[in-house]
C-alpha positions as CSV (number, residue, x, y, z in Angstrom):
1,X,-44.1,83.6,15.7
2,X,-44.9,81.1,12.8
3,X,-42.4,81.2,10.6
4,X,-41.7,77.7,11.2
5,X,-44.5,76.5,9.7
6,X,-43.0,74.9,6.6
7,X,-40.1,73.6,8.4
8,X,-42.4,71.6,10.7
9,X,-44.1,70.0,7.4
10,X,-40.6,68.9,5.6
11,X,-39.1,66.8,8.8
12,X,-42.8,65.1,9.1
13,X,-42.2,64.1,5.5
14,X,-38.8,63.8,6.0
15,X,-39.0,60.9,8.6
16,X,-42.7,59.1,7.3
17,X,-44.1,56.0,8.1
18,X,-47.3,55.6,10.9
19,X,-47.6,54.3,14.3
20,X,-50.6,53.4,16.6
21,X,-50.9,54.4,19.7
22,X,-50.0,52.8,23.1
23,X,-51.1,51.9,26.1
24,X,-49.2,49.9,28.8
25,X,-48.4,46.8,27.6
26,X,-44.5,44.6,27.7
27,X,-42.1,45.6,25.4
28,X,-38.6,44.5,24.0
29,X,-36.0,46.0,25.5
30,X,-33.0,46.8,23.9
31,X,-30.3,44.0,24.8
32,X,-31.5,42.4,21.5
33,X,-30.1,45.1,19.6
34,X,-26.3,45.7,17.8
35,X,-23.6,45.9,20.3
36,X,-21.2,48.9,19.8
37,X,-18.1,46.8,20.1
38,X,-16.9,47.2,16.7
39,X,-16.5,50.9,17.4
40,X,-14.1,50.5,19.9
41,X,-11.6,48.8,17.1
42,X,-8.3,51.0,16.5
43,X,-8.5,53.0,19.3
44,X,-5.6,53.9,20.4
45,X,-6.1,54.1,24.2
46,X,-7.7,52.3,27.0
47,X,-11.5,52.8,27.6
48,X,-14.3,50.9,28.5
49,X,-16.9,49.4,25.9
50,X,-20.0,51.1,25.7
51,X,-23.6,49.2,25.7
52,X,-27.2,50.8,25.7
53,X,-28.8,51.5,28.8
54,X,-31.8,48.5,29.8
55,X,-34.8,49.7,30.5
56,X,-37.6,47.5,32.3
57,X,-40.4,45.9,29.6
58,X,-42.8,47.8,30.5
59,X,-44.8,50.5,28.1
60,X,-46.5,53.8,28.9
61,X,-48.3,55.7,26.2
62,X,-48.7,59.9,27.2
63,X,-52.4,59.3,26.1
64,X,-52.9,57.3,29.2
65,X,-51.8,60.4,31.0
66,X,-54.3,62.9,29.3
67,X,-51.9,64.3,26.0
68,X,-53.3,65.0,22.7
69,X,-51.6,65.1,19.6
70,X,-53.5,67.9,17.8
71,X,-50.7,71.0,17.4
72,X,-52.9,73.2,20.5
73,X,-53.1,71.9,23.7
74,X,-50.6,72.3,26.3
75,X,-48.9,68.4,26.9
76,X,-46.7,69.8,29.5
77,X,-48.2,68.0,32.4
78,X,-49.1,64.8,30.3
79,X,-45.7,64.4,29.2
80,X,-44.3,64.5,32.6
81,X,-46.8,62.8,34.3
82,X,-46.2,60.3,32.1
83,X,-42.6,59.9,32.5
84,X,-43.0,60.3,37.0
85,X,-45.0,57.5,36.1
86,X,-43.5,54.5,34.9
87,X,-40.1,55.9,36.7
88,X,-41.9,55.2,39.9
89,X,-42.9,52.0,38.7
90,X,-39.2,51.1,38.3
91,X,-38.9,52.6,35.0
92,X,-39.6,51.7,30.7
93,X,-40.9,53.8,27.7
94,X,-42.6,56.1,27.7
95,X,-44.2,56.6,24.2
96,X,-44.9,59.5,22.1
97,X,-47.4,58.4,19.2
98,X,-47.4,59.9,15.9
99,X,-49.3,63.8,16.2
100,X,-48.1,67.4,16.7
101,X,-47.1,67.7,20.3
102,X,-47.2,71.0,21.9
103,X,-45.2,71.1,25.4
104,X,-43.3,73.4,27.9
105,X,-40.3,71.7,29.9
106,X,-39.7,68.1,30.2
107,X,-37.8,66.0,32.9
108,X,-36.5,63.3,31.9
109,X,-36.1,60.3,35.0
110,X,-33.7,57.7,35.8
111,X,-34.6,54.5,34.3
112,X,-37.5,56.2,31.7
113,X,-36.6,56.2,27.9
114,X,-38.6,58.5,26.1
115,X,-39.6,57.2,22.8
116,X,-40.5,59.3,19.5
117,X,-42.5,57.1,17.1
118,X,-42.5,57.9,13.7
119,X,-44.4,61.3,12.5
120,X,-44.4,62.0,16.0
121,X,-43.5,65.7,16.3
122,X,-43.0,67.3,19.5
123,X,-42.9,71.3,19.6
124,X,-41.9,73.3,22.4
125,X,-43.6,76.6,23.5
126,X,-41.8,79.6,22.4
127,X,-43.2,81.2,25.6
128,X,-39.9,82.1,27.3
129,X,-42.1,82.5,30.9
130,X,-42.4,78.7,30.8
131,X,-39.3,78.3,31.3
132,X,-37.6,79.6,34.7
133,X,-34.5,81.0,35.3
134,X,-32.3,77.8,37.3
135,X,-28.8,77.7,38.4
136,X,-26.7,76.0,35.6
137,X,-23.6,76.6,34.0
138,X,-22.9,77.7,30.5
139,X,-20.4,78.0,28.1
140,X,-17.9,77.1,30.6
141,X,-19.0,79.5,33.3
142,X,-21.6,78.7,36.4
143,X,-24.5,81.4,35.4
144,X,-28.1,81.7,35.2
145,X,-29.9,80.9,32.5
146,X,-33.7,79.6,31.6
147,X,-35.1,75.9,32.2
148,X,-33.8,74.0,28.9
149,X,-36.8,72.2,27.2
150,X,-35.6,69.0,27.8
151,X,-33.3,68.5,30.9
152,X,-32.0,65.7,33.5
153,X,-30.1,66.4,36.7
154,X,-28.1,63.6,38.9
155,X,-30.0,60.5,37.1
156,X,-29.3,57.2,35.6
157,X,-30.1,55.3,33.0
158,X,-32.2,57.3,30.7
159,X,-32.6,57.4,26.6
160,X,-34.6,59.2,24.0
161,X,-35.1,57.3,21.3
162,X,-37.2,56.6,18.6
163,X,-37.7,58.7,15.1
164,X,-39.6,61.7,15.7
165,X,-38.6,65.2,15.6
166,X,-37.8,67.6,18.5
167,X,-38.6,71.4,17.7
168,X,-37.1,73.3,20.4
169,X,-39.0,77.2,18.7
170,X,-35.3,78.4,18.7
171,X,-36.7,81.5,16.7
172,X,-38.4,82.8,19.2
173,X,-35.2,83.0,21.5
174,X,-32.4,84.1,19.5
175,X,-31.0,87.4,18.1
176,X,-30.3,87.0,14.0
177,X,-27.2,89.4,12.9
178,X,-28.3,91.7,9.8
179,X,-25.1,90.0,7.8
180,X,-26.5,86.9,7.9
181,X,-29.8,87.3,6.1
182,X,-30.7,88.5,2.1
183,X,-32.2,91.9,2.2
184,X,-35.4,89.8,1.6
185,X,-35.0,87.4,4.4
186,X,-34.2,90.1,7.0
187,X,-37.2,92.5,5.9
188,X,-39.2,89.5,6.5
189,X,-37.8,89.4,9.6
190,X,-38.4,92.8,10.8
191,X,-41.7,93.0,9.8
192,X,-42.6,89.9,12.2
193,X,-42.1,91.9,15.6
194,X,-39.6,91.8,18.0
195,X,-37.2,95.0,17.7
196,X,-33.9,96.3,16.4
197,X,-30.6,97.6,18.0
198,X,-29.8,101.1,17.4
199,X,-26.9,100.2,14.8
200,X,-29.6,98.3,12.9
201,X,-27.7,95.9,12.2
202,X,-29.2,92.8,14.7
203,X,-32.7,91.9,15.1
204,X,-34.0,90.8,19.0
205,X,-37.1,88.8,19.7
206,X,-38.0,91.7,22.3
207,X,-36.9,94.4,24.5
208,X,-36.1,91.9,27.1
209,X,-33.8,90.1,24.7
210,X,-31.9,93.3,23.6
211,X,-31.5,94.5,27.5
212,X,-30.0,91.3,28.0
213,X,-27.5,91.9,25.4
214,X,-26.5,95.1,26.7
215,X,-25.3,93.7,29.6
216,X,-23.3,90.3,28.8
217,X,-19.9,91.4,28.4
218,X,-19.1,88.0,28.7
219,X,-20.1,86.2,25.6
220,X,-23.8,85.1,26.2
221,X,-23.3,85.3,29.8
222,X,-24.6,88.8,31.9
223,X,-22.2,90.1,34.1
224,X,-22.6,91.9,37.8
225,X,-26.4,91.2,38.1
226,X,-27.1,91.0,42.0
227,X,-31.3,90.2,42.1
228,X,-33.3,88.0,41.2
229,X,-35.6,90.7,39.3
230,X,-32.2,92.1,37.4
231,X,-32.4,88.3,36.5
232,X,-35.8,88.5,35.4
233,X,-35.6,91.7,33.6
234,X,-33.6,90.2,30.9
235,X,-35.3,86.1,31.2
236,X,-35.8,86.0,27.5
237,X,-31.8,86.8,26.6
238,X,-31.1,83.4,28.7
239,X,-31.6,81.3,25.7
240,X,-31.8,77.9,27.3
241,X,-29.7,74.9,25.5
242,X,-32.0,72.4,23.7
243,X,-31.2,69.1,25.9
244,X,-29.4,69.5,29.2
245,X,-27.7,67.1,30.6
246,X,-26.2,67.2,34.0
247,X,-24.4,64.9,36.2
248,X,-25.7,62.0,34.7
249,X,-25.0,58.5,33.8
250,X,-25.7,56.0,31.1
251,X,-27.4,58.1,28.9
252,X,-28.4,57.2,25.4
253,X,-30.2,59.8,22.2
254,X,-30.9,57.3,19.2
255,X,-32.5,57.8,15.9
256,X,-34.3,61.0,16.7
257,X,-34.0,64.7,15.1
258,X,-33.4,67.7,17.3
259,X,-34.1,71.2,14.9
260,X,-34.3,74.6,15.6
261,X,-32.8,74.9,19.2
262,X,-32.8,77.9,21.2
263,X,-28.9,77.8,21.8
264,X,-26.2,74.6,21.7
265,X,-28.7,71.2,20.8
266,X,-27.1,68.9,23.0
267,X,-24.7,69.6,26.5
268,X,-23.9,66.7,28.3
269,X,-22.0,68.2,31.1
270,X,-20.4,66.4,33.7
271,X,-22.0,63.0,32.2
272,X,-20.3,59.5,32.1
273,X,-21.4,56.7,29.8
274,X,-22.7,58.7,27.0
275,X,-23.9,57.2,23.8
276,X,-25.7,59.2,21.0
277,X,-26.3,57.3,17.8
278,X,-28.3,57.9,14.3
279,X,-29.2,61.5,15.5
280,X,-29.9,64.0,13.5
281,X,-29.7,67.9,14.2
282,X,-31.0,70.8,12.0
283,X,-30.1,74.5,13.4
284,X,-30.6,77.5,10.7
285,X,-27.0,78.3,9.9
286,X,-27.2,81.8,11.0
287,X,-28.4,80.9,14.5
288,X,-26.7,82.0,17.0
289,X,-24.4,79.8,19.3
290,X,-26.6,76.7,17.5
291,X,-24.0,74.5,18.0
292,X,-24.9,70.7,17.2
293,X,-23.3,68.8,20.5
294,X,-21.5,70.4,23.3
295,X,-19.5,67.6,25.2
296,X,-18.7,69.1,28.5
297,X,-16.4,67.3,31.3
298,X,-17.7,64.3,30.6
299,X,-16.0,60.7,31.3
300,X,-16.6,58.0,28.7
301,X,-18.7,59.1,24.9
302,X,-19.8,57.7,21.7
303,X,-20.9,59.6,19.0
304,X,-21.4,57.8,16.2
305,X,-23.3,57.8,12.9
306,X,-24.9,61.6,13.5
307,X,-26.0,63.9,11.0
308,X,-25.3,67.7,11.7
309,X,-26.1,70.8,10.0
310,X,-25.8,73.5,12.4
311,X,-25.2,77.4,12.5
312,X,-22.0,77.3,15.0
313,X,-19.5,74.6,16.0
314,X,-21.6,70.7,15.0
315,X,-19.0,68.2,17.4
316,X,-17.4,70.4,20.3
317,X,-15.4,68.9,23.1
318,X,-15.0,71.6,26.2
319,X,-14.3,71.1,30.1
320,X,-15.6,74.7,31.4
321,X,-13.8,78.1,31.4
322,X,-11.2,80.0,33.2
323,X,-11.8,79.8,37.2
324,X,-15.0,77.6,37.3
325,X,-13.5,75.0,35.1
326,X,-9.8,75.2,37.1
327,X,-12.6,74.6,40.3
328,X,-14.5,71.6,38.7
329,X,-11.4,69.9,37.7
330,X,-13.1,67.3,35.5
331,X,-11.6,66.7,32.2
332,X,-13.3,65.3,28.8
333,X,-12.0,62.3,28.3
334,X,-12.2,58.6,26.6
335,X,-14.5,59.6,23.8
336,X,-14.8,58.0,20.8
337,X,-16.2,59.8,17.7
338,X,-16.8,58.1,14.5
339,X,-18.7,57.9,10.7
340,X,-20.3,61.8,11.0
341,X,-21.5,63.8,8.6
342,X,-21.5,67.5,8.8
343,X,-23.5,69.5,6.3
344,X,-22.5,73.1,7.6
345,X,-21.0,74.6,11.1
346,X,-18.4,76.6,12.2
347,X,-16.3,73.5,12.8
348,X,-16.7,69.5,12.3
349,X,-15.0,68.7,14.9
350,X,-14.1,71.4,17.9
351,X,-11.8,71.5,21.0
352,X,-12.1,74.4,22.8
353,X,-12.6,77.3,23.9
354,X,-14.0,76.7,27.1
355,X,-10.9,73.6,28.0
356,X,-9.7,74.8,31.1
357,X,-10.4,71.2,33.1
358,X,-8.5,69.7,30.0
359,X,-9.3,67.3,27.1
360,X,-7.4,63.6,26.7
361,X,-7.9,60.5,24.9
362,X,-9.9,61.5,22.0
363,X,-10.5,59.2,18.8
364,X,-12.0,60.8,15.7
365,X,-12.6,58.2,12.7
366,X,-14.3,58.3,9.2
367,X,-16.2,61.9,9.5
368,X,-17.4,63.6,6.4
369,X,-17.1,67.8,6.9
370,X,-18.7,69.4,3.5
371,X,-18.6,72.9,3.5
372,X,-18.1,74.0,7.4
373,X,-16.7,77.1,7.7
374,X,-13.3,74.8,9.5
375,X,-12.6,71.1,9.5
376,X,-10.5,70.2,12.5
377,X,-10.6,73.1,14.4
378,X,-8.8,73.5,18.1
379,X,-9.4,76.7,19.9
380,X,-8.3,78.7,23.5
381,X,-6.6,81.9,24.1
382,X,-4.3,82.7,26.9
383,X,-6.0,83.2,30.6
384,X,-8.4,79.9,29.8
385,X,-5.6,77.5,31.0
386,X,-6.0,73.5,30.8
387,X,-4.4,70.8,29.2
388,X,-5.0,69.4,25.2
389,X,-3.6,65.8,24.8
390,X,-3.9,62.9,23.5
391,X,-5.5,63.2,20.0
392,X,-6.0,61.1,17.7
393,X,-7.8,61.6,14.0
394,X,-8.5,59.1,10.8
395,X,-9.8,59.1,7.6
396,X,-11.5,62.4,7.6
397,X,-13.0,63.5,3.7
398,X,-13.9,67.5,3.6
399,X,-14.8,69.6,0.7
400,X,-15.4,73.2,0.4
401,X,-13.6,74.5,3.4
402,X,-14.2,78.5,3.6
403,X,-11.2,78.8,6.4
404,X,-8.9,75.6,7.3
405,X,-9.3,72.0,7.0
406,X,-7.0,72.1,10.3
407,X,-6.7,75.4,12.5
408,X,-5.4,75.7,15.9
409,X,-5.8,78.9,17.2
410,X,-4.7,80.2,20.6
411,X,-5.5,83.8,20.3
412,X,-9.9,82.5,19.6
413,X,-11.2,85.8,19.8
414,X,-15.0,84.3,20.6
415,X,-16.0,84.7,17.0
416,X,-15.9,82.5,13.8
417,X,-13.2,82.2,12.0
418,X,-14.7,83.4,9.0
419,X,-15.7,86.0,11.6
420,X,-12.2,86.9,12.4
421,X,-10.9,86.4,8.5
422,X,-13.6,89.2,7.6
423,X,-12.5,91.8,10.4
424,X,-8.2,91.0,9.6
425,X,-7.7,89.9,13.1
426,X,-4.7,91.4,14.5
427,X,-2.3,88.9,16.9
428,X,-1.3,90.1,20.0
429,X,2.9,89.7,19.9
430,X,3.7,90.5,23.4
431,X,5.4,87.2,25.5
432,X,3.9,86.9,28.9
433,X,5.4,84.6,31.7
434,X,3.8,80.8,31.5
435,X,1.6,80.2,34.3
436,X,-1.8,78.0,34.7
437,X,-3.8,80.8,32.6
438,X,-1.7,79.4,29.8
439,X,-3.3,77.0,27.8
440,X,-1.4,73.7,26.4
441,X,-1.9,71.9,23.2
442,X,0.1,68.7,22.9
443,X,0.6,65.2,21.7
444,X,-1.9,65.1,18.8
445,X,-1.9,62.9,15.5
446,X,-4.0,63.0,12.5
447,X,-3.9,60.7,9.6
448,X,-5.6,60.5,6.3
449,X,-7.4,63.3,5.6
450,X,-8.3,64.8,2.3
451,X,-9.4,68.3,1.3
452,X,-10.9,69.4,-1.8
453,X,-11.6,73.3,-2.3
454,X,-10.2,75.0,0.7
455,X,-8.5,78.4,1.3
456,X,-5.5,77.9,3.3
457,X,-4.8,74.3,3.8
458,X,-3.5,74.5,7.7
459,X,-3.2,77.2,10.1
460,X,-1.1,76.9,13.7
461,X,-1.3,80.1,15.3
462,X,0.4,79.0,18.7
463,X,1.8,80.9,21.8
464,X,5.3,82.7,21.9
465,X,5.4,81.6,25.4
466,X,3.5,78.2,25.1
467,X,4.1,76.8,21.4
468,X,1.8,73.7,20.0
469,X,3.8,70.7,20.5
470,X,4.4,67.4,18.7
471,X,1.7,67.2,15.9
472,X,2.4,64.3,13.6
473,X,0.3,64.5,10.5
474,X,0.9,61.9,7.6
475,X,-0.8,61.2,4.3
476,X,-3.0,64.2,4.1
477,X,-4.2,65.5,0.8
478,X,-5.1,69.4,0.4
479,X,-6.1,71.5,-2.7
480,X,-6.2,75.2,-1.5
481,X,-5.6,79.1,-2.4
482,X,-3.0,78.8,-0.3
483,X,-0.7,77.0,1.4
484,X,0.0,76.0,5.4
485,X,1.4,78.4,7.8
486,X,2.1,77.1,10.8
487,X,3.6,79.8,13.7
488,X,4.8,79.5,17.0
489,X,5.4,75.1,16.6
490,X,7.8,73.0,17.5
491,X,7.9,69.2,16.9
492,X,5.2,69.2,14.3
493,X,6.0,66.2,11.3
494,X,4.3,66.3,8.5
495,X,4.8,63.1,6.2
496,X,3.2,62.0,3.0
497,X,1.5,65.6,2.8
498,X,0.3,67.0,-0.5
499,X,-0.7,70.4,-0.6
500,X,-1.7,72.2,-3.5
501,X,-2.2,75.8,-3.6
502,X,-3.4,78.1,-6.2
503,X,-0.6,80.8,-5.1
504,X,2.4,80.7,-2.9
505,X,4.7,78.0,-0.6
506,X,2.4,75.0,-0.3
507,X,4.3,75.4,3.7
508,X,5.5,78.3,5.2
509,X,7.0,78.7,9.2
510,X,7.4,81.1,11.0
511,X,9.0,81.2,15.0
512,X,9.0,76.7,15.0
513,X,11.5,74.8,16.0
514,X,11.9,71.0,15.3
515,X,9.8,70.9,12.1
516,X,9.9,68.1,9.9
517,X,8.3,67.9,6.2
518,X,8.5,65.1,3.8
519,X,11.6,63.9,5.3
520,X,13.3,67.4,5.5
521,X,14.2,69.0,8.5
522,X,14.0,72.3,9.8
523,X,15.5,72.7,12.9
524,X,14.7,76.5,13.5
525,X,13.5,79.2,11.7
526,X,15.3,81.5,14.3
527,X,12.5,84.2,13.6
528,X,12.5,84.2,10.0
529,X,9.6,83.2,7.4
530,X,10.7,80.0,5.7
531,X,8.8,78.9,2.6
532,X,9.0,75.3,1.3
533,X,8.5,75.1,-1.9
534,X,8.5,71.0,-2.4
């Protein structure tokens, strides 16, 4: 399909500038450049500094391996034999000049950063056969799905850097939900091919992608498939994430845009020493699961300075789901966040749903959310397990927030919350007994935020049987239609907070115990709905 066409031309002209080409030569390496230390200042909790990963001077164009820049032929095998290359040398860049790039799959090496110049522009082939069904695991579950287009398994010390554009042909993967297009835009998209599902109400690149559908129960993830042909029959509904990242160690994205991804942009899962810097990431905002960075079980992360404007979640932090993240037992953990700007998503910044290894020491600092359908937004539901601790936010500026600058939600039903707003979700009100399939969400603090333009300024929707504990919020600042609910709490202060609603209690509880507001105290609203009114 080419309806990317114009999208291509605007990040070329949004990034400029020229570049000549390469061949091998000695380079700088990066030492010279601007530590990270300064990020580390504040943080509440013990962790090890950061540095980029250093790469030998040594410089390998993917001309000298046969590639041409001209939007047509197939790279694939340049690109790679480019990067096996200079990794078997002992490793350095591997450049990408300025051109249209046209590629299937690429490996990235221990020891090889892959290097974007500017107006470099490297498209991936929306031929879903290129990519072949692997072992992996995905949204918190070990699966199958297709080779993603850029990838790195077990290896150290690799980077892609630079400022050119990564086009992962996302529109040729992904489903598009009628709702989410003008009558105009989803003609348009009828009319291109693929097919329709017999509601008519969701468009499928193919039949392949709708038969898929019909059999993942679980999410995006197909259940009680036994062959490798029931595998095969439905490849192209195993939307591949953009960059995958697996079991791998100091590891650094800088300066480079990732746009129109088949699935999430970036997992690093299972990853320690993670840095990703100046990155931009463009995903239409009614593409499915397009979330901007999925950080999965990893050890040790800083994001900082990113741009996001994504069509699900843009900063999520997750630790696999159910059983196979109880097995894998690995946390997220020691991650520092900090001066991000999120233009749309479902969420800024995202804990959950898939927790169940648990998520600690987490420092979120001087992010910008304008218009994402929820600011702060922590998310499980009971059977996913895992521990939530250990939380601490600052000086976060929203404006335009469709949902809740601050949601916790432990009944996530798997949609969006302006999903669930839109269908009246019900709350289950039954008490089960507390066991390890009962999620925990504890121990988190959040200073300085301010919302302009949102509808309800908090929501806690905790667990009869497992309430959200000690939240301390102080000088927070929200204009809203209505006020904070917060249900199923105990221990939750909120001091120095200004809400403003249009209608109703600026605060009202429901089932907390413990709750302090402005100074007052409210030691338990024995079942009642109590409205504070000052």
């Amino acid at each position: 399909m080419k309806r990317n066409i114009v999208g291509f031309l605007f990040y070329a002209l949004l990034i400029g500038g020229s570049l000549t080409s390469f061949t091998l030569k000695a380079t700088n390496n990066t030492s010279a450049e601007q530590s990270f230390a300064s990020y580390y200042d504040g943080v509440p909790f013990k962790t090890e500094i950061l540095n980029r990963p250093q790469f030998p001077d040594r410089t390998l164009s993917i001309t000298s391996t046969g590639a041409v820049g001209d939007g047509l032929t197939d790279n694939t095998d340049a690109i790679n034999q480019a990067i096996k290359q200079i990794a078997e040398l002992g490793g350095g860049k591997v450049v990408i000049p300025a051109g249209v790039w046209s590629t299937g799959p690429i490996r990235l090496l221990s020891n090889v950063n892959l290097h974007a110049e500017v107006n470099a522009i490297i498209v991936f082939n929306p031929d879903h056969t290129l990519y072949p069904i692997i072992e992996t695991s995905f949204e918190g579950l070990n699966t199958r799905r297709s080779t993603s287009p850029i990838y790195a398994k077990n290896e150290q010390n690799i980077a892609i850097t630079g400022e050119g554009v990564f086009d992962g042909s996302g529109d040729a993967w992904r489903f598009v939900k009628k709702e989410k297009l003008t009558t105009s835009q989803w003609n348009t998209l009828i009319n291109s091919g693929g097919v329709v599902n017999e509601k008519k109400d969701a468009w499928y690149p193919s039949e392949e992608s709708l038969r898929g559908h019909r059999v993942s129960d679980m999410f995006n993830n197909p259940q009680n498939l036994e062959t490798d042909a029931e595998w095969e029959a439905i490849h192209h509904w195993l939307r591949p994430v953009f960059v995958s990242l697996v079991g791998c160690k100091n590891v650094l994205l800088e300066g480079v845009t990732f746009r129109n991804s088949p699935c999430w942009s970036i997992h690093p899962l299972s990853c320690e020493n993670f840095i990703m810097n100046r990155v931009r990431i463009f995903n239409p905002w009614y593409s499915q699961n397009g979330d901007g960075l999925d950080l999965e079980s990893c050890n040790k992360a800083l994001i900082i300075n990113n741009l996001f404007d994504v069509g699900d979640d843009a900063m999520c932090i997750k630790s696999g789901k159910d059983k196979d993240g109880w097995d894998r037992n690995e946390p997220c953990r020691n991650v520092i966040i900090r001066n991000n700007t999120v233009l749309h998503g479902h969420g800024g910044f995202v804990v959950g749903s898939e927790m169940s290894g648990g998520v600690n020491n987490i420092y979120v600092k001087d992010c910008s959310f304008l218009g994402t359908d929820v600011g702060l937004r922590f998310k499980s539901t009971r059977g996913r397990g895992g521990l939530v601790e250990n939380i601490w936010i600052e000086d976060i500026q929203m404006i335009d927030i469709p949902t809740e600058p601050l949601l916790f939600d432990l009944f996530y039903s798997g949609k969006s919350a302006m999903e669930d707003l839109q269908d009246g979700k019900e709350v289950d009100t039954r008490i089960p007994e507390v066991t390890k399939e009962t999620p925990s969400f504890q121990n988190i603090f959040i200073k300085r935020v301010t919302c302009k333009n949102a509808r309800r300024a908090m929501y806690f929707n905790g667990l009869p049987e497992m309430k959200i504990k000690n939240v301390q919020i102080e000088d927070v600042h929200i204009s809203s239609k209505f006020g904070a609910e917060i249900i199923h709490a105990e221990d939750v202060s909120l001091q120095g907070v200004k809400i403003i609603p249009e209608t109703g209690s600026p605060v009202i509880l429901k089932h907390t115990s413990n709750i302090t507001v402005n100074n007052r105290k409210f030691p338990d609203t024995k079942n009642k709905e109590l409205n504070i009114k000052d």
